[in-house]
MMTF fields as JSON, N, C-alpha, C and O atoms, coordinates in Angstrom:
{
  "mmtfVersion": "1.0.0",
  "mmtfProducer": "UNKNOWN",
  "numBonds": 275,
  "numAtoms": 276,
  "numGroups": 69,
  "numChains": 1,
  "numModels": 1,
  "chainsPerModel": [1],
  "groupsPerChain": [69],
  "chainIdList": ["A"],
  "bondAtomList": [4, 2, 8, 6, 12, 10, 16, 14, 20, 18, 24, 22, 28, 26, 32, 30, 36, 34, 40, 38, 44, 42, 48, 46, 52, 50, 56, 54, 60, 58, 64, 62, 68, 66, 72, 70, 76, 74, 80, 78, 84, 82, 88, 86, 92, 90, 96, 94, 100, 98, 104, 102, 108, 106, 112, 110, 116, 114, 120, 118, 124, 122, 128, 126, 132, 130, 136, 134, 140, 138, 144, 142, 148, 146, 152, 150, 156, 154, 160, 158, 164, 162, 168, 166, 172, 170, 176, 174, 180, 178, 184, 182, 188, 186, 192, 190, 196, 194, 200, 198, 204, 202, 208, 206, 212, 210, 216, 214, 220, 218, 224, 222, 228, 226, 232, 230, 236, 234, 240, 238, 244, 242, 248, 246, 252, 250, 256, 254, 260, 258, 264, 262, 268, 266, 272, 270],
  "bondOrderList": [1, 1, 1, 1, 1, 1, 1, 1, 1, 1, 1, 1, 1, 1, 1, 1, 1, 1, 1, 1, 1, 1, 1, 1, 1, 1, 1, 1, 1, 1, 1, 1, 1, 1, 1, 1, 1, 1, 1, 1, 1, 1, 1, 1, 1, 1, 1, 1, 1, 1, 1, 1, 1, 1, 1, 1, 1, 1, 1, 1, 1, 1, 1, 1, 1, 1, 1, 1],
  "groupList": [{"groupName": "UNK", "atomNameList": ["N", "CA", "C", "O"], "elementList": ["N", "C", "C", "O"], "formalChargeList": [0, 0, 0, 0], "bondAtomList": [1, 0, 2, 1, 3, 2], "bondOrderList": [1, 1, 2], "singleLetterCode": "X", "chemCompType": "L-PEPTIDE LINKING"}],
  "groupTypeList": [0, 0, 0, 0, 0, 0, 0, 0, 0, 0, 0, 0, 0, 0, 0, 0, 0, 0, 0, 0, 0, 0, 0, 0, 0, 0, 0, 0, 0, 0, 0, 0, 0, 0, 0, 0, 0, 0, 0, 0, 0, 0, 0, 0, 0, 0, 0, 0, 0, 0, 0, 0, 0, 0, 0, 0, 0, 0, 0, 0, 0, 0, 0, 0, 0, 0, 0, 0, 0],
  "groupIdList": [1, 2, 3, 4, 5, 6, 7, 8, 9, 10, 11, 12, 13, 14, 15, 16, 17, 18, 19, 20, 21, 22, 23, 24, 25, 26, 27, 28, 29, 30, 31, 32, 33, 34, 35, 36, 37, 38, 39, 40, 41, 42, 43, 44, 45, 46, 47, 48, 49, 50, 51, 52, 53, 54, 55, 56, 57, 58, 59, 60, 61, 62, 63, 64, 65, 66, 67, 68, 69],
  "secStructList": [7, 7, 7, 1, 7, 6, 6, 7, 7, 3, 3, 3, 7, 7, 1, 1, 7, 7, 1, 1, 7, 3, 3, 3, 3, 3, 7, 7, 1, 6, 6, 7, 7, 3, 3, 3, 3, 3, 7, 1, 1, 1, 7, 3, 3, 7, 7, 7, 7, 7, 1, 1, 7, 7, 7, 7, 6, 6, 7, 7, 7, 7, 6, 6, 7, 7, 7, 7, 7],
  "xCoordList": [29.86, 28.545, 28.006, 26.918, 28.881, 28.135, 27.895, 28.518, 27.021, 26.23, 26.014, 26.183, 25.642, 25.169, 25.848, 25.703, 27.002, 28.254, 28.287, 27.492, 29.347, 29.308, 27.965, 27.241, 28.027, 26.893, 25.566, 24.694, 25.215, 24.106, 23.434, 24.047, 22.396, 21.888, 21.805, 21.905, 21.541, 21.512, 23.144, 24.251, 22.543, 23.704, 23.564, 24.609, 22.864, 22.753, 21.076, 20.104, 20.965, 19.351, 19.395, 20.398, 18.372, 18.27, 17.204, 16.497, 17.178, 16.91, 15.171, 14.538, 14.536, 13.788, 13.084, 13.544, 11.942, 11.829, 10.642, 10.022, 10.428, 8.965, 7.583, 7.47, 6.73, 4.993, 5.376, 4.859, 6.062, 5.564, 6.963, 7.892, 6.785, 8.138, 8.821, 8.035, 10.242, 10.325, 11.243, 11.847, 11.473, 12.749, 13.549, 13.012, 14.409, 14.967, 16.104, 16.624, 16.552, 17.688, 18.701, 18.597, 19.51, 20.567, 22.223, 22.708, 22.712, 24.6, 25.454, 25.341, 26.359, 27.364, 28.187, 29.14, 28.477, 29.564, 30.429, 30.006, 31.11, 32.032, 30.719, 31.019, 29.618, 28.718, 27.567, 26.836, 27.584, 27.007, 25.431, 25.043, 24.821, 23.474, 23.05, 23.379, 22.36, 21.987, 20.774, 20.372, 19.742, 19.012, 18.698, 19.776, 17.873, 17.494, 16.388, 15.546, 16.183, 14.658, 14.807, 15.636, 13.845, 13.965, 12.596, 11.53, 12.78, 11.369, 10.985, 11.616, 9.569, 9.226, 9.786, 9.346, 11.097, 11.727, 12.786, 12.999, 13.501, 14.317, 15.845, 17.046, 15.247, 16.811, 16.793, 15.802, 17.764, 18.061, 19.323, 20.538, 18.465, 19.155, 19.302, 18.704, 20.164, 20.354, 19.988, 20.523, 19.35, 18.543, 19.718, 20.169, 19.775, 21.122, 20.534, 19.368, 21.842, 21.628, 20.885, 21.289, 19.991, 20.262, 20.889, 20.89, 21.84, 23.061, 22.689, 21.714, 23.671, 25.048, 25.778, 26.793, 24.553, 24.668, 26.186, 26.569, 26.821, 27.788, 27.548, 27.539, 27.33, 27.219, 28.338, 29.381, 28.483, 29.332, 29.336, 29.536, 29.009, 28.195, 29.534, 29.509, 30.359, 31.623, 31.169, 31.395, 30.504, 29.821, 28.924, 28.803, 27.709, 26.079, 25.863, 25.855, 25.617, 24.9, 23.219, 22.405, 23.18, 21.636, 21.018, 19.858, 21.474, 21.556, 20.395, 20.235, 19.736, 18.145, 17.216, 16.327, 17.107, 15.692, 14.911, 15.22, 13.833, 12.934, 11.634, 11.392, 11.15, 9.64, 9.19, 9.897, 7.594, 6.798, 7.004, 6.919, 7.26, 6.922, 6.006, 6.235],
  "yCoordList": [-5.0, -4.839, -3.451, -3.247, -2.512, -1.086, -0.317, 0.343, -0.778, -0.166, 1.105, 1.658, 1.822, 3.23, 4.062, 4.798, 4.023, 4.902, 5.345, 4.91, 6.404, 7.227, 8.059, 8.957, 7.281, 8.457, 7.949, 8.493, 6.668, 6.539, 4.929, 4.102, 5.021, 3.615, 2.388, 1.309, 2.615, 1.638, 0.851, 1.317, -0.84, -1.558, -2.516, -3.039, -2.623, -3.629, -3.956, -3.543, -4.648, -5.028, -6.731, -7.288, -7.169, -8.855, -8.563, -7.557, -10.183, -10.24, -11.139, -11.15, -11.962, -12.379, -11.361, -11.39, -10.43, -8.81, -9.613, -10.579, -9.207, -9.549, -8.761, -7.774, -9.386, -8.704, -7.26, -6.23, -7.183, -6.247, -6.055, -6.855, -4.611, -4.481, -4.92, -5.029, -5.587, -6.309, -5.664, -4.698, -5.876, -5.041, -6.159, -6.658, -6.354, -7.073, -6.525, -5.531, -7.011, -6.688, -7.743, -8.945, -7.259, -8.456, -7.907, -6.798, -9.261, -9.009, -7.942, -7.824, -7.177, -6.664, -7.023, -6.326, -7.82, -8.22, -8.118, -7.056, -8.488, -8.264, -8.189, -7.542, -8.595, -8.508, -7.327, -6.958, -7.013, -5.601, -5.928, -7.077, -5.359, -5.326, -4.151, -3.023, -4.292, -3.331, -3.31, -4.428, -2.21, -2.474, -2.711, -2.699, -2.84, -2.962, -3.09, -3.757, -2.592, -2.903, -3.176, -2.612, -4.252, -4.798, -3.992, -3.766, -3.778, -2.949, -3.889, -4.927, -3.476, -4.216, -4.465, -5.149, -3.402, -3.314, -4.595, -5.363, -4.609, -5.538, -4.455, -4.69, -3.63, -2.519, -2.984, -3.085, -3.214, -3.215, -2.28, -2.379, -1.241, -0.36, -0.591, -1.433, 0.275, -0.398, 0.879, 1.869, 1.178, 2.223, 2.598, 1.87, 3.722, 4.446, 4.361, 4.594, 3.89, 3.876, 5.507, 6.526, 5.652, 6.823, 7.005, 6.292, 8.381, 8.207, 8.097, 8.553, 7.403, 7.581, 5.941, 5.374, 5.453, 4.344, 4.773, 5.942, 3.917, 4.483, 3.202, 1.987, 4.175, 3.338, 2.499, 3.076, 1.512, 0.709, -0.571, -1.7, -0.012, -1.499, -2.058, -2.036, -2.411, -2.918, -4.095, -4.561, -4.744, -6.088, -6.222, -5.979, -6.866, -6.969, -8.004, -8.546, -8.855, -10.624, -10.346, -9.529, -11.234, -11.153, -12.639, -12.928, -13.171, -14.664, -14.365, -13.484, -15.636, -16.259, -15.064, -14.918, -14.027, -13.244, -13.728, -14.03, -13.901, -15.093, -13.709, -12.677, -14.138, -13.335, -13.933, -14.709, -13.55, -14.386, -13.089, -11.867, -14.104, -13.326, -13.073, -12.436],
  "zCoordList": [-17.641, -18.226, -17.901, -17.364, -18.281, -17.589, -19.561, -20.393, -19.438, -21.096, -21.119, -22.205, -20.109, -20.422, -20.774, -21.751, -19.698, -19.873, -18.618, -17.785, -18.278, -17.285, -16.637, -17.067, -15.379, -14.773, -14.84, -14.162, -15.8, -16.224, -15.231, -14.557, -15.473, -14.323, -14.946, -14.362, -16.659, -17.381, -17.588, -17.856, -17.256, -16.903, -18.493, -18.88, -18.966, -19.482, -20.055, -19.423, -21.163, -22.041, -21.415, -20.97, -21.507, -21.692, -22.494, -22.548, -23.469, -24.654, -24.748, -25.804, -23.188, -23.141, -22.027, -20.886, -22.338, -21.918, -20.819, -21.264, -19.595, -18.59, -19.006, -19.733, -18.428, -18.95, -18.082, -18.514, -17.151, -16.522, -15.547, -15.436, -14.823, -14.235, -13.63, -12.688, -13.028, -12.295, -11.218, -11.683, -10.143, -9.004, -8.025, -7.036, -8.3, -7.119, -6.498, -7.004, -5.509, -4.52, -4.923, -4.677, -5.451, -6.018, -5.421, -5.195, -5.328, -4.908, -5.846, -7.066, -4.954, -5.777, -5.365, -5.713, -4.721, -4.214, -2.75, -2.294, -2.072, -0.983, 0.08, 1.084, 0.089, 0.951, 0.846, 1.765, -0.011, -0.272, -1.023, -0.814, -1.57, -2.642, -3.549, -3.179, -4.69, -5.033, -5.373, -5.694, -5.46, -5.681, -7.639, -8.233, -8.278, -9.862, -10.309, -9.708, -11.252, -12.448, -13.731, -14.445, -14.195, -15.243, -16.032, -15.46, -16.874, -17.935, -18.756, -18.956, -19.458, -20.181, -21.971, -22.895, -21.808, -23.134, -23.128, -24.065, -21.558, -21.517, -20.929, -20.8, -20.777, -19.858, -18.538, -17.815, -18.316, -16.744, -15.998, -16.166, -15.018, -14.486, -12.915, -12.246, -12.515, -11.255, -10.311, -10.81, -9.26, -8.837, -7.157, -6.274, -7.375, -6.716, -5.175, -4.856, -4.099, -2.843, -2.174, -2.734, -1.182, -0.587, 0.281, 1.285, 0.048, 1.502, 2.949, 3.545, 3.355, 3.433, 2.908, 3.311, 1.646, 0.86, -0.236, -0.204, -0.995, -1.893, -2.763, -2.566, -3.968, -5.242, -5.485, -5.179, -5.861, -6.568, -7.141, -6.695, -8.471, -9.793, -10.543, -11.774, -10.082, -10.474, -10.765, -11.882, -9.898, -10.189, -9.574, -8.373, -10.723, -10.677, -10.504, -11.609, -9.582, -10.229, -10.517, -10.085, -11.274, -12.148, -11.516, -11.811, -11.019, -10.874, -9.537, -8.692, -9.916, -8.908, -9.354, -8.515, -10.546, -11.0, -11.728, -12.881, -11.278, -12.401, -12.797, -12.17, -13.798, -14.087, -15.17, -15.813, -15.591, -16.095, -17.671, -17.791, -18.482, -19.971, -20.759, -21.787]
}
């Protein structure tokens, strides 16, 4: 699910968009997290570690983000 392309933060749209911004700390896996924001368009990007953090969105879970529409 990496939509943007290279380089870019955008992971992916969902199709039921929130009133307002949303951020959670969600799994990438192997024990790790990332952080993310959901907009009110419905983009969801994933917001880059600061070092001596190392990016790696190989896999996103979206799973337990709730918000009000």
């Amino acid at each position: 699910m990496y939509a943007g392309g290279p380089g870019s933060d955008l992971i992916g749209w969902i199709k039921v968009h929130p009133a307002q911004m949303v951020y959670a700390v969600v799994s990438s896996g192997a024990g790790t997290y990332v952080d993310l924001s959901i907009d009110t368009a419905g983009e969801v990007r994933v917001i880059g570690p600061r070092p001596p953090g190392v990016a790696d969105y190989s896999y996103v879970s979206l799973d337990g983000i709730v918000y009000s529409t």
